[in-house]
C-alpha positions, 0 to 999 in steps of 0.5 A: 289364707290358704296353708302351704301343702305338707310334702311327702316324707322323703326316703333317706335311701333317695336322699342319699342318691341325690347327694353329689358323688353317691351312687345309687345302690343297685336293685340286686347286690352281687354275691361273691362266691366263696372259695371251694376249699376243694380247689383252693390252692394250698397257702403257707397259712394254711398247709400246717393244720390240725388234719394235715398234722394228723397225716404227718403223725400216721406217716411218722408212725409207720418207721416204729411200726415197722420196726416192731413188726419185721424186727420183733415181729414174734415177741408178744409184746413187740406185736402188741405194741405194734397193734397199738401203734397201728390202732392210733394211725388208724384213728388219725386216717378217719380223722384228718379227712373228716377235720379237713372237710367240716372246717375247710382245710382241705389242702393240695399237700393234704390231698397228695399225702393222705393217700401215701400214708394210708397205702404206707400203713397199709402196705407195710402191715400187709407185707410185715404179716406176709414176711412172717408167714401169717398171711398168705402172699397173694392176699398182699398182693393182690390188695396191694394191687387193688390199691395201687391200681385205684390211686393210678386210676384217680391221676389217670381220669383227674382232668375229667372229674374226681373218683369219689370214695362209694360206700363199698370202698368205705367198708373195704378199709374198714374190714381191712384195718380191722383185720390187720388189727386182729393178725397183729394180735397174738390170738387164738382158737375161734378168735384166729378164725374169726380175723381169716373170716374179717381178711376174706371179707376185706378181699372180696370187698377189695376186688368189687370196689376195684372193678367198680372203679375201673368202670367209673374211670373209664366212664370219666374218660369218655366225658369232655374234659374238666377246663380250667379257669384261665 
């Protein structure tokens, strides 16, 4: 009497696939892209965040400031609490881009005012210290230009690709918040010399990193405009 044959082990996976109404999983199982927090529209959920507080806070501690500066801008201890309030706004400018960009925060309210509350700092410091006859005015504005003009450049070139900051205009802002940093002190002697130096330094990195983006905006210009998905 001969024994029955022993069938194969059959494969769970080809059972599943025989049974009525299933389907068969496919090869090659389709990834989802995920989202580009770049991109990404802002959301209510999202707009209130730790990155997007610290640039309120910078854009909040401008009003004291400037108060302190053009209104008891030379009493000592008016200018020295000045440049405590600038330090701290200051630390908020490096801190809210590399938050948003580590945990994926990056909002459209972040990216428009980010920008407004570094040229408010900025600016109100640079004319403050100008209306007090502490620097020169054409230094203000020259840097104010420069600033300015990189922010209309980056709108301008917006449909065909984004101006990334290089590393020049990273150690622009730099030098330059250090040296508005040492004015607002009331130093003297070899240190008063020593932020001229740091300013002069904070200018002609202003006017390289302008030109530099002039000419890559203008490269933009000349590329086929980003579309939109529809």
């Amino acid at each position: 009497m001969s024994e029955p044959q022993s069938q194969p082990a059959q494969d769970p996976r080809d059972s599943a696939a025989t049974k009525p109404g299933s389907v068969k999983p496919s090869g090659r199982a389709k990834r989802v892209p995920k989202p580009d927090p770049v991109s990404a529209p802002a959301s209510g959920s999202r707009l209130w965040n730790v990155p997007n507080a610290l640039t309120m806070l910078r854009l909040v501690l401008v009003i004291p400031f400037g108060i302190l500066l053009f209104g008891y801008g030379t009493q000592p201890t008016a200018r020295a609490v000045a440049a405590v309030i600038f330090a701290v706004a200051s630390v908020t400018d490096f801190a809210d881009g590399a938050l948003a960009r580590r945990q994926g925060l990056v909002t459209t309210f972040g990216k428009v005012a980010d920008p407004i509350a570094d040229k408010a700092l900025t600016g109100v410091a640079l004319i403050g210290l100008s209306y007090l006859n502490e620097l020169a005015w054409w230094i203000t504005i020259v840097i104010l230009v420069r600033e300015i003009g990189v922010t209309l450049l980056r709108f301008w070139v917006i449909r065909h690709g984004v101006i990334s900051a290089s590393r020049g205009g990273k150690a622009k802002t730099v030098a330059e918040l250090l040296a508005i940093f040492l004015y607002l002190l009331p130093l003297t002697g070899v240190l008063a010399s020593a932020r001229a130096w740091v300013m002069a330094i904070a200018l002609v990195l202003a006017v390289l990193t302008g030109l530099d983006y002039v000419v890559r905006a203008l490269k933009l210009r000349s590329e086929k405009p980003v579309e939109s998905p529809s």
